[in-house]
C-alpha positions in Angstrom: 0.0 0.0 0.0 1.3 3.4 -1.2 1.0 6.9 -1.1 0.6 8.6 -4.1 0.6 12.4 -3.5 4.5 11.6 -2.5 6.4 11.7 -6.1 8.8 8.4 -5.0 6.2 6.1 -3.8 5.7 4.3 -7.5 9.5 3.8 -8.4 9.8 2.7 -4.3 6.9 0.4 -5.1 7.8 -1.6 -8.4 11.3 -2.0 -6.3 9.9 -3.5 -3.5 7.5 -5.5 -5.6 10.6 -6.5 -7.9 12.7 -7.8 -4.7 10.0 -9.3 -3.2 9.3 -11.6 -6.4 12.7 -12.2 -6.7 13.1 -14.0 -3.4 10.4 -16.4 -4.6 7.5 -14.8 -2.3 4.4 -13.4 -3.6 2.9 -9.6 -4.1 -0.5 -9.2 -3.8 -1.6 -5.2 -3.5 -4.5 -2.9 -3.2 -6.0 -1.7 -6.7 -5.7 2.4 -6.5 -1.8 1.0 -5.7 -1.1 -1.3 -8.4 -2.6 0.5 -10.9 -0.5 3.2 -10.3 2.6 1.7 -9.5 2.0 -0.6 -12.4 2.2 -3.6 -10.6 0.9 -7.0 -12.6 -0.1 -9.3 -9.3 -3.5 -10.2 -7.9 -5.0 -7.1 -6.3 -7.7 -6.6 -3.6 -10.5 -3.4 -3.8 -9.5 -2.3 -0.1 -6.7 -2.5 2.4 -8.9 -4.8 5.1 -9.4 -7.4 2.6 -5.9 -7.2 1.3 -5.0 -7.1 5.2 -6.5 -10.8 5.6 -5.2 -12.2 2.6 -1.4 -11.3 3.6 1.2 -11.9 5.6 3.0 -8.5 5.5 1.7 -5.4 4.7 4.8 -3.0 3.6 3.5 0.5 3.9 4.9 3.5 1.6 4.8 6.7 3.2 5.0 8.6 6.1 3.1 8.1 9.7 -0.2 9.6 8.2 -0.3 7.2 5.7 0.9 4.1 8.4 -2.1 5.7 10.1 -4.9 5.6 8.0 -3.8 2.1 6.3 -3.8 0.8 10.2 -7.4 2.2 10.8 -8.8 0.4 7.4 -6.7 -2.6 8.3 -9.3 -3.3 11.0 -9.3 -6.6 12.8 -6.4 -8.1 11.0 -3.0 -8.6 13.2 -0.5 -8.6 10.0 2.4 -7.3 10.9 3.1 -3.9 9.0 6.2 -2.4 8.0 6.7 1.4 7.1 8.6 2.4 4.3 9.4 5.9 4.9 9.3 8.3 1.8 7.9 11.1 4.1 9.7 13.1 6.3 10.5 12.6 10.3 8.6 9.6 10.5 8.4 7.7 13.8 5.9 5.4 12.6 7.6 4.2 9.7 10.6 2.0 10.6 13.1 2.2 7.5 14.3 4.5 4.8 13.4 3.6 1.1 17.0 3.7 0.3 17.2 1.1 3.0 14.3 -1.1 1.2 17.1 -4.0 0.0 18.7 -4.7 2.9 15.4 -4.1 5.1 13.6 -6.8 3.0 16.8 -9.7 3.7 15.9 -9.1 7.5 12.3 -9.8 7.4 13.4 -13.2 4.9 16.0 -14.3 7.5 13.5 -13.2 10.6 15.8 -10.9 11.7 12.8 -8.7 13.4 10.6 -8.5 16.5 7.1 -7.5 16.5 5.6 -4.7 18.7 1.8 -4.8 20.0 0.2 -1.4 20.2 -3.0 -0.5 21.8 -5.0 1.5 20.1 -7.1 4.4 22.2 -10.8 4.2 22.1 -13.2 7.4 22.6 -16.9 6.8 23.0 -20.0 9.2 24.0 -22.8 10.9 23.0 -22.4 13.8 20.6 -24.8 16.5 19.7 -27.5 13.6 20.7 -25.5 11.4 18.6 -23.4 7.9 19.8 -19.8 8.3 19.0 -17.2 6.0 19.1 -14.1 6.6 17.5 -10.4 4.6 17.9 -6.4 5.8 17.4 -3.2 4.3 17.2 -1.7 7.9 18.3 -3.8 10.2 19.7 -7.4 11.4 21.0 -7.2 15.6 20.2 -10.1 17.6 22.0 -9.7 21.2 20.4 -11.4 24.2 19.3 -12.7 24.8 15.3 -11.6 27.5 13.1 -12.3 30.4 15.9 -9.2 30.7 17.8 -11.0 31.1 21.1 -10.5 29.1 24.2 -12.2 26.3 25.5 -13.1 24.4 29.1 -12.4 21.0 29.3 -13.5 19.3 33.4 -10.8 15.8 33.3 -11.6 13.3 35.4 -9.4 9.4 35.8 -11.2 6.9 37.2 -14.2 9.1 38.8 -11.0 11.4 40.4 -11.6 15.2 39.6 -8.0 15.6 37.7 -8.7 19.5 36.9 -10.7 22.1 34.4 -7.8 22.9 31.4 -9.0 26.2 29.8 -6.8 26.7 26.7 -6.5 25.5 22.9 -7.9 22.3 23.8 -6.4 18.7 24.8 -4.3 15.3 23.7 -5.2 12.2 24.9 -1.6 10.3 23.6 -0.8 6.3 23.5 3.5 5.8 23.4 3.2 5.3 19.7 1.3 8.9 19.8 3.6 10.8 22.3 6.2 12.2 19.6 3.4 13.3 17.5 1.2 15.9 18.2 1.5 15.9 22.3 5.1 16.0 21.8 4.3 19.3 20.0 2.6 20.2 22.7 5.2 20.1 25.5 4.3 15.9 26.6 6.7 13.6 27.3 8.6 11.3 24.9 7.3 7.6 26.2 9.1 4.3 25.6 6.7 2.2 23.3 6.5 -1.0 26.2 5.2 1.9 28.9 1.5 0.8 29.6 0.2 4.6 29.5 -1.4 7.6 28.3 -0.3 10.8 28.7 -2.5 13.9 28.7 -1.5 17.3 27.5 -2.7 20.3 27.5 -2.5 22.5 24.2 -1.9 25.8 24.6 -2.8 26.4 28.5 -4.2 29.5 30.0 -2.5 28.4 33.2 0.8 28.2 32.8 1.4 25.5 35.6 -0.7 23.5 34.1 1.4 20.5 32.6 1.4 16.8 31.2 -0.1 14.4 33.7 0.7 10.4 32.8 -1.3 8.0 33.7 -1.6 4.1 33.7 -3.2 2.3 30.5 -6.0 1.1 32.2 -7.3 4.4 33.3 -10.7 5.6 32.2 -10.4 9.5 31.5 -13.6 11.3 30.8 -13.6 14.8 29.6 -16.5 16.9 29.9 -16.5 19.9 27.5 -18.0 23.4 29.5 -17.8 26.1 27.5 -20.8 27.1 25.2 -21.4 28.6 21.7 -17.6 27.6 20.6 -17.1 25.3 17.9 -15.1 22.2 19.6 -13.8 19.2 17.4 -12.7 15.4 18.1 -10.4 14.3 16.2 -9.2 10.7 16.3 -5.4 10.7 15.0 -6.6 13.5 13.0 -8.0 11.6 10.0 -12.1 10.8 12.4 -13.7 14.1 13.4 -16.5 14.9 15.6 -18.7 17.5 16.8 -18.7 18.3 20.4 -21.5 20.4 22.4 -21.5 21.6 25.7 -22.2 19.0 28.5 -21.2 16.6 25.7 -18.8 13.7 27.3 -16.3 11.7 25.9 -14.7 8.7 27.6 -11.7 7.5 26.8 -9.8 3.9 27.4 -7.8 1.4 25.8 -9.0 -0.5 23.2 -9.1 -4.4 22.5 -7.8 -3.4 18.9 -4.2 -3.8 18.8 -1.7 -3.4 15.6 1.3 -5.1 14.7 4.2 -3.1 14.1 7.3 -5.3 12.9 10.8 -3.8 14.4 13.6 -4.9 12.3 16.9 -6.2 14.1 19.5 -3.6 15.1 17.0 -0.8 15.2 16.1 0.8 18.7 13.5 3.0 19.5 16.2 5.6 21.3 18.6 5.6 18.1 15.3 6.4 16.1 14.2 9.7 19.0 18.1 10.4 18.7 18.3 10.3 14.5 15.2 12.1 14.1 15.2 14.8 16.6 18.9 15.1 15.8 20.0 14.7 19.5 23.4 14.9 20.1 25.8 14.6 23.0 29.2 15.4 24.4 31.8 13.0 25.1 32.9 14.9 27.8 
């Protein structure tokens, strides 16, 4: 499965198909994909089908892309690998130039596979039921008006506080160096059983990101009135909230696969892409 709207993604593609064949394994692809990459294999209409049918989805792209192809993906538990032809990319394990040598660790089994959680978010919405899930994140936020909202937290029926700001993050690990991380969170360790919650934007400037265990329920009540407030679910689901409208928020039973290839570490990854560096001193 590929992106399209990034110029690489059909040479990348046919390459990856090419080295696949090659090795005596089998392509199989989504239509809109092979059709533009050119690809002559058996095809599938939609990524949950082609999902079921597989035994390794290879995802071309950046982390939106990982995202939305692990939302369709739905019930399956393939294991996915990201190619990376976007940017910073935590999602998406390997470069394309990388693809070659990438592809001889997943034949010799030189991998691990990492189980993530994804978030679920359910309530009732402008009278409506809602239920929405992420990989990354739960984003509670205001609409095109930049005007400030009032959000009462609670964790496990404990009054956290009321944030009054931009709006708030609701982040799994996978989710904390996306958009929380923007917002001042903390970088979490993919095994850490948590969320973290993070204010955008604060009117109180002592307010700060509060982690809590994986099992916590969170419900957040939105307060203010007449102030268009949205949902979003890892930015790609959107909802309308109302006043007194309540979302709850836990982990899900949905979990996605995420294959790790052997020699990569999560810290190198935070340290390549943030361009850390240290002194020796």
């Amino acid at each position: 499965m590929a992106n399209f709207e990034k110029a690489t993604s059909s040479d990348v593609g046919r390459r990856a198909a090419q080295l696949i064949t090659r090795s005596g394994r089998t392509v199989i692809s989504e239509q809109r994909t092979a059709e533009l990459a050119g690809l002559k294999c058996r095809t599938y209409p939609d990524i949950a089908t082609l999902a079921l049918e597989s035994d390794l989805l290879l995802v071309f792209g950046g982390d939106g892309t990982m995202l939305g192809v692990l939302r369709e993906a739905d019930e399956s538990r393939t294991p996915v690998l990201g190619i990376n032809i976007g940017r910073l990319g935590f999602l998406t394990a390997v470069s394309s130039s990388d693809l070659p040598s990438a592809l001889r660790k997943v034949w010799s089994q030189d991998f691990t596979i990492e189980a993530h959680h994804f978030i679920e978010a359910s309530g009732r919405c402008q009278g409506k039921s809602l239920r929405m899930t992420a990989l990354n994140d739960i984003v509670i936020s205001h609409g095109a008006v930049s005007r400030m909202i009032e959000l009462d937290v609670s964790v496990n029926g404990d009054y956290l506080t009321r944030y009054r700001g931009d709006g708030l993050v609701i982040s799994s690990p996978a989710g904390s160096t996306a958009y929380s991380l923007s917002a001042g969170g903390p970088i979490i360790s993919p095994g850490a059983e948590v969320f973290a919650i993070t204010p955008i934007c604060a009117h109180a400037l002592t307010n700060r990101s509060v982690v809590v265990g994986s099992e916590s329920i969170i419900r957040i009540t939105l307060v203010t009135e007449n102030i268009e407030t949205i949902a979003a679910a890892d930015g790609q689901v959107l909802a309308s909230l109302s006043a007194g409208d309540i979302l709850t928020i836990r982990r899900s039973r949905r979990i996605a696969n995420l294959m790790q290839l052997g020699g990569s570490s999560f810290f190198e990854t935070i340290r390549h892409k943030l361009h850390w560096s240290g002194s020796s001193v």
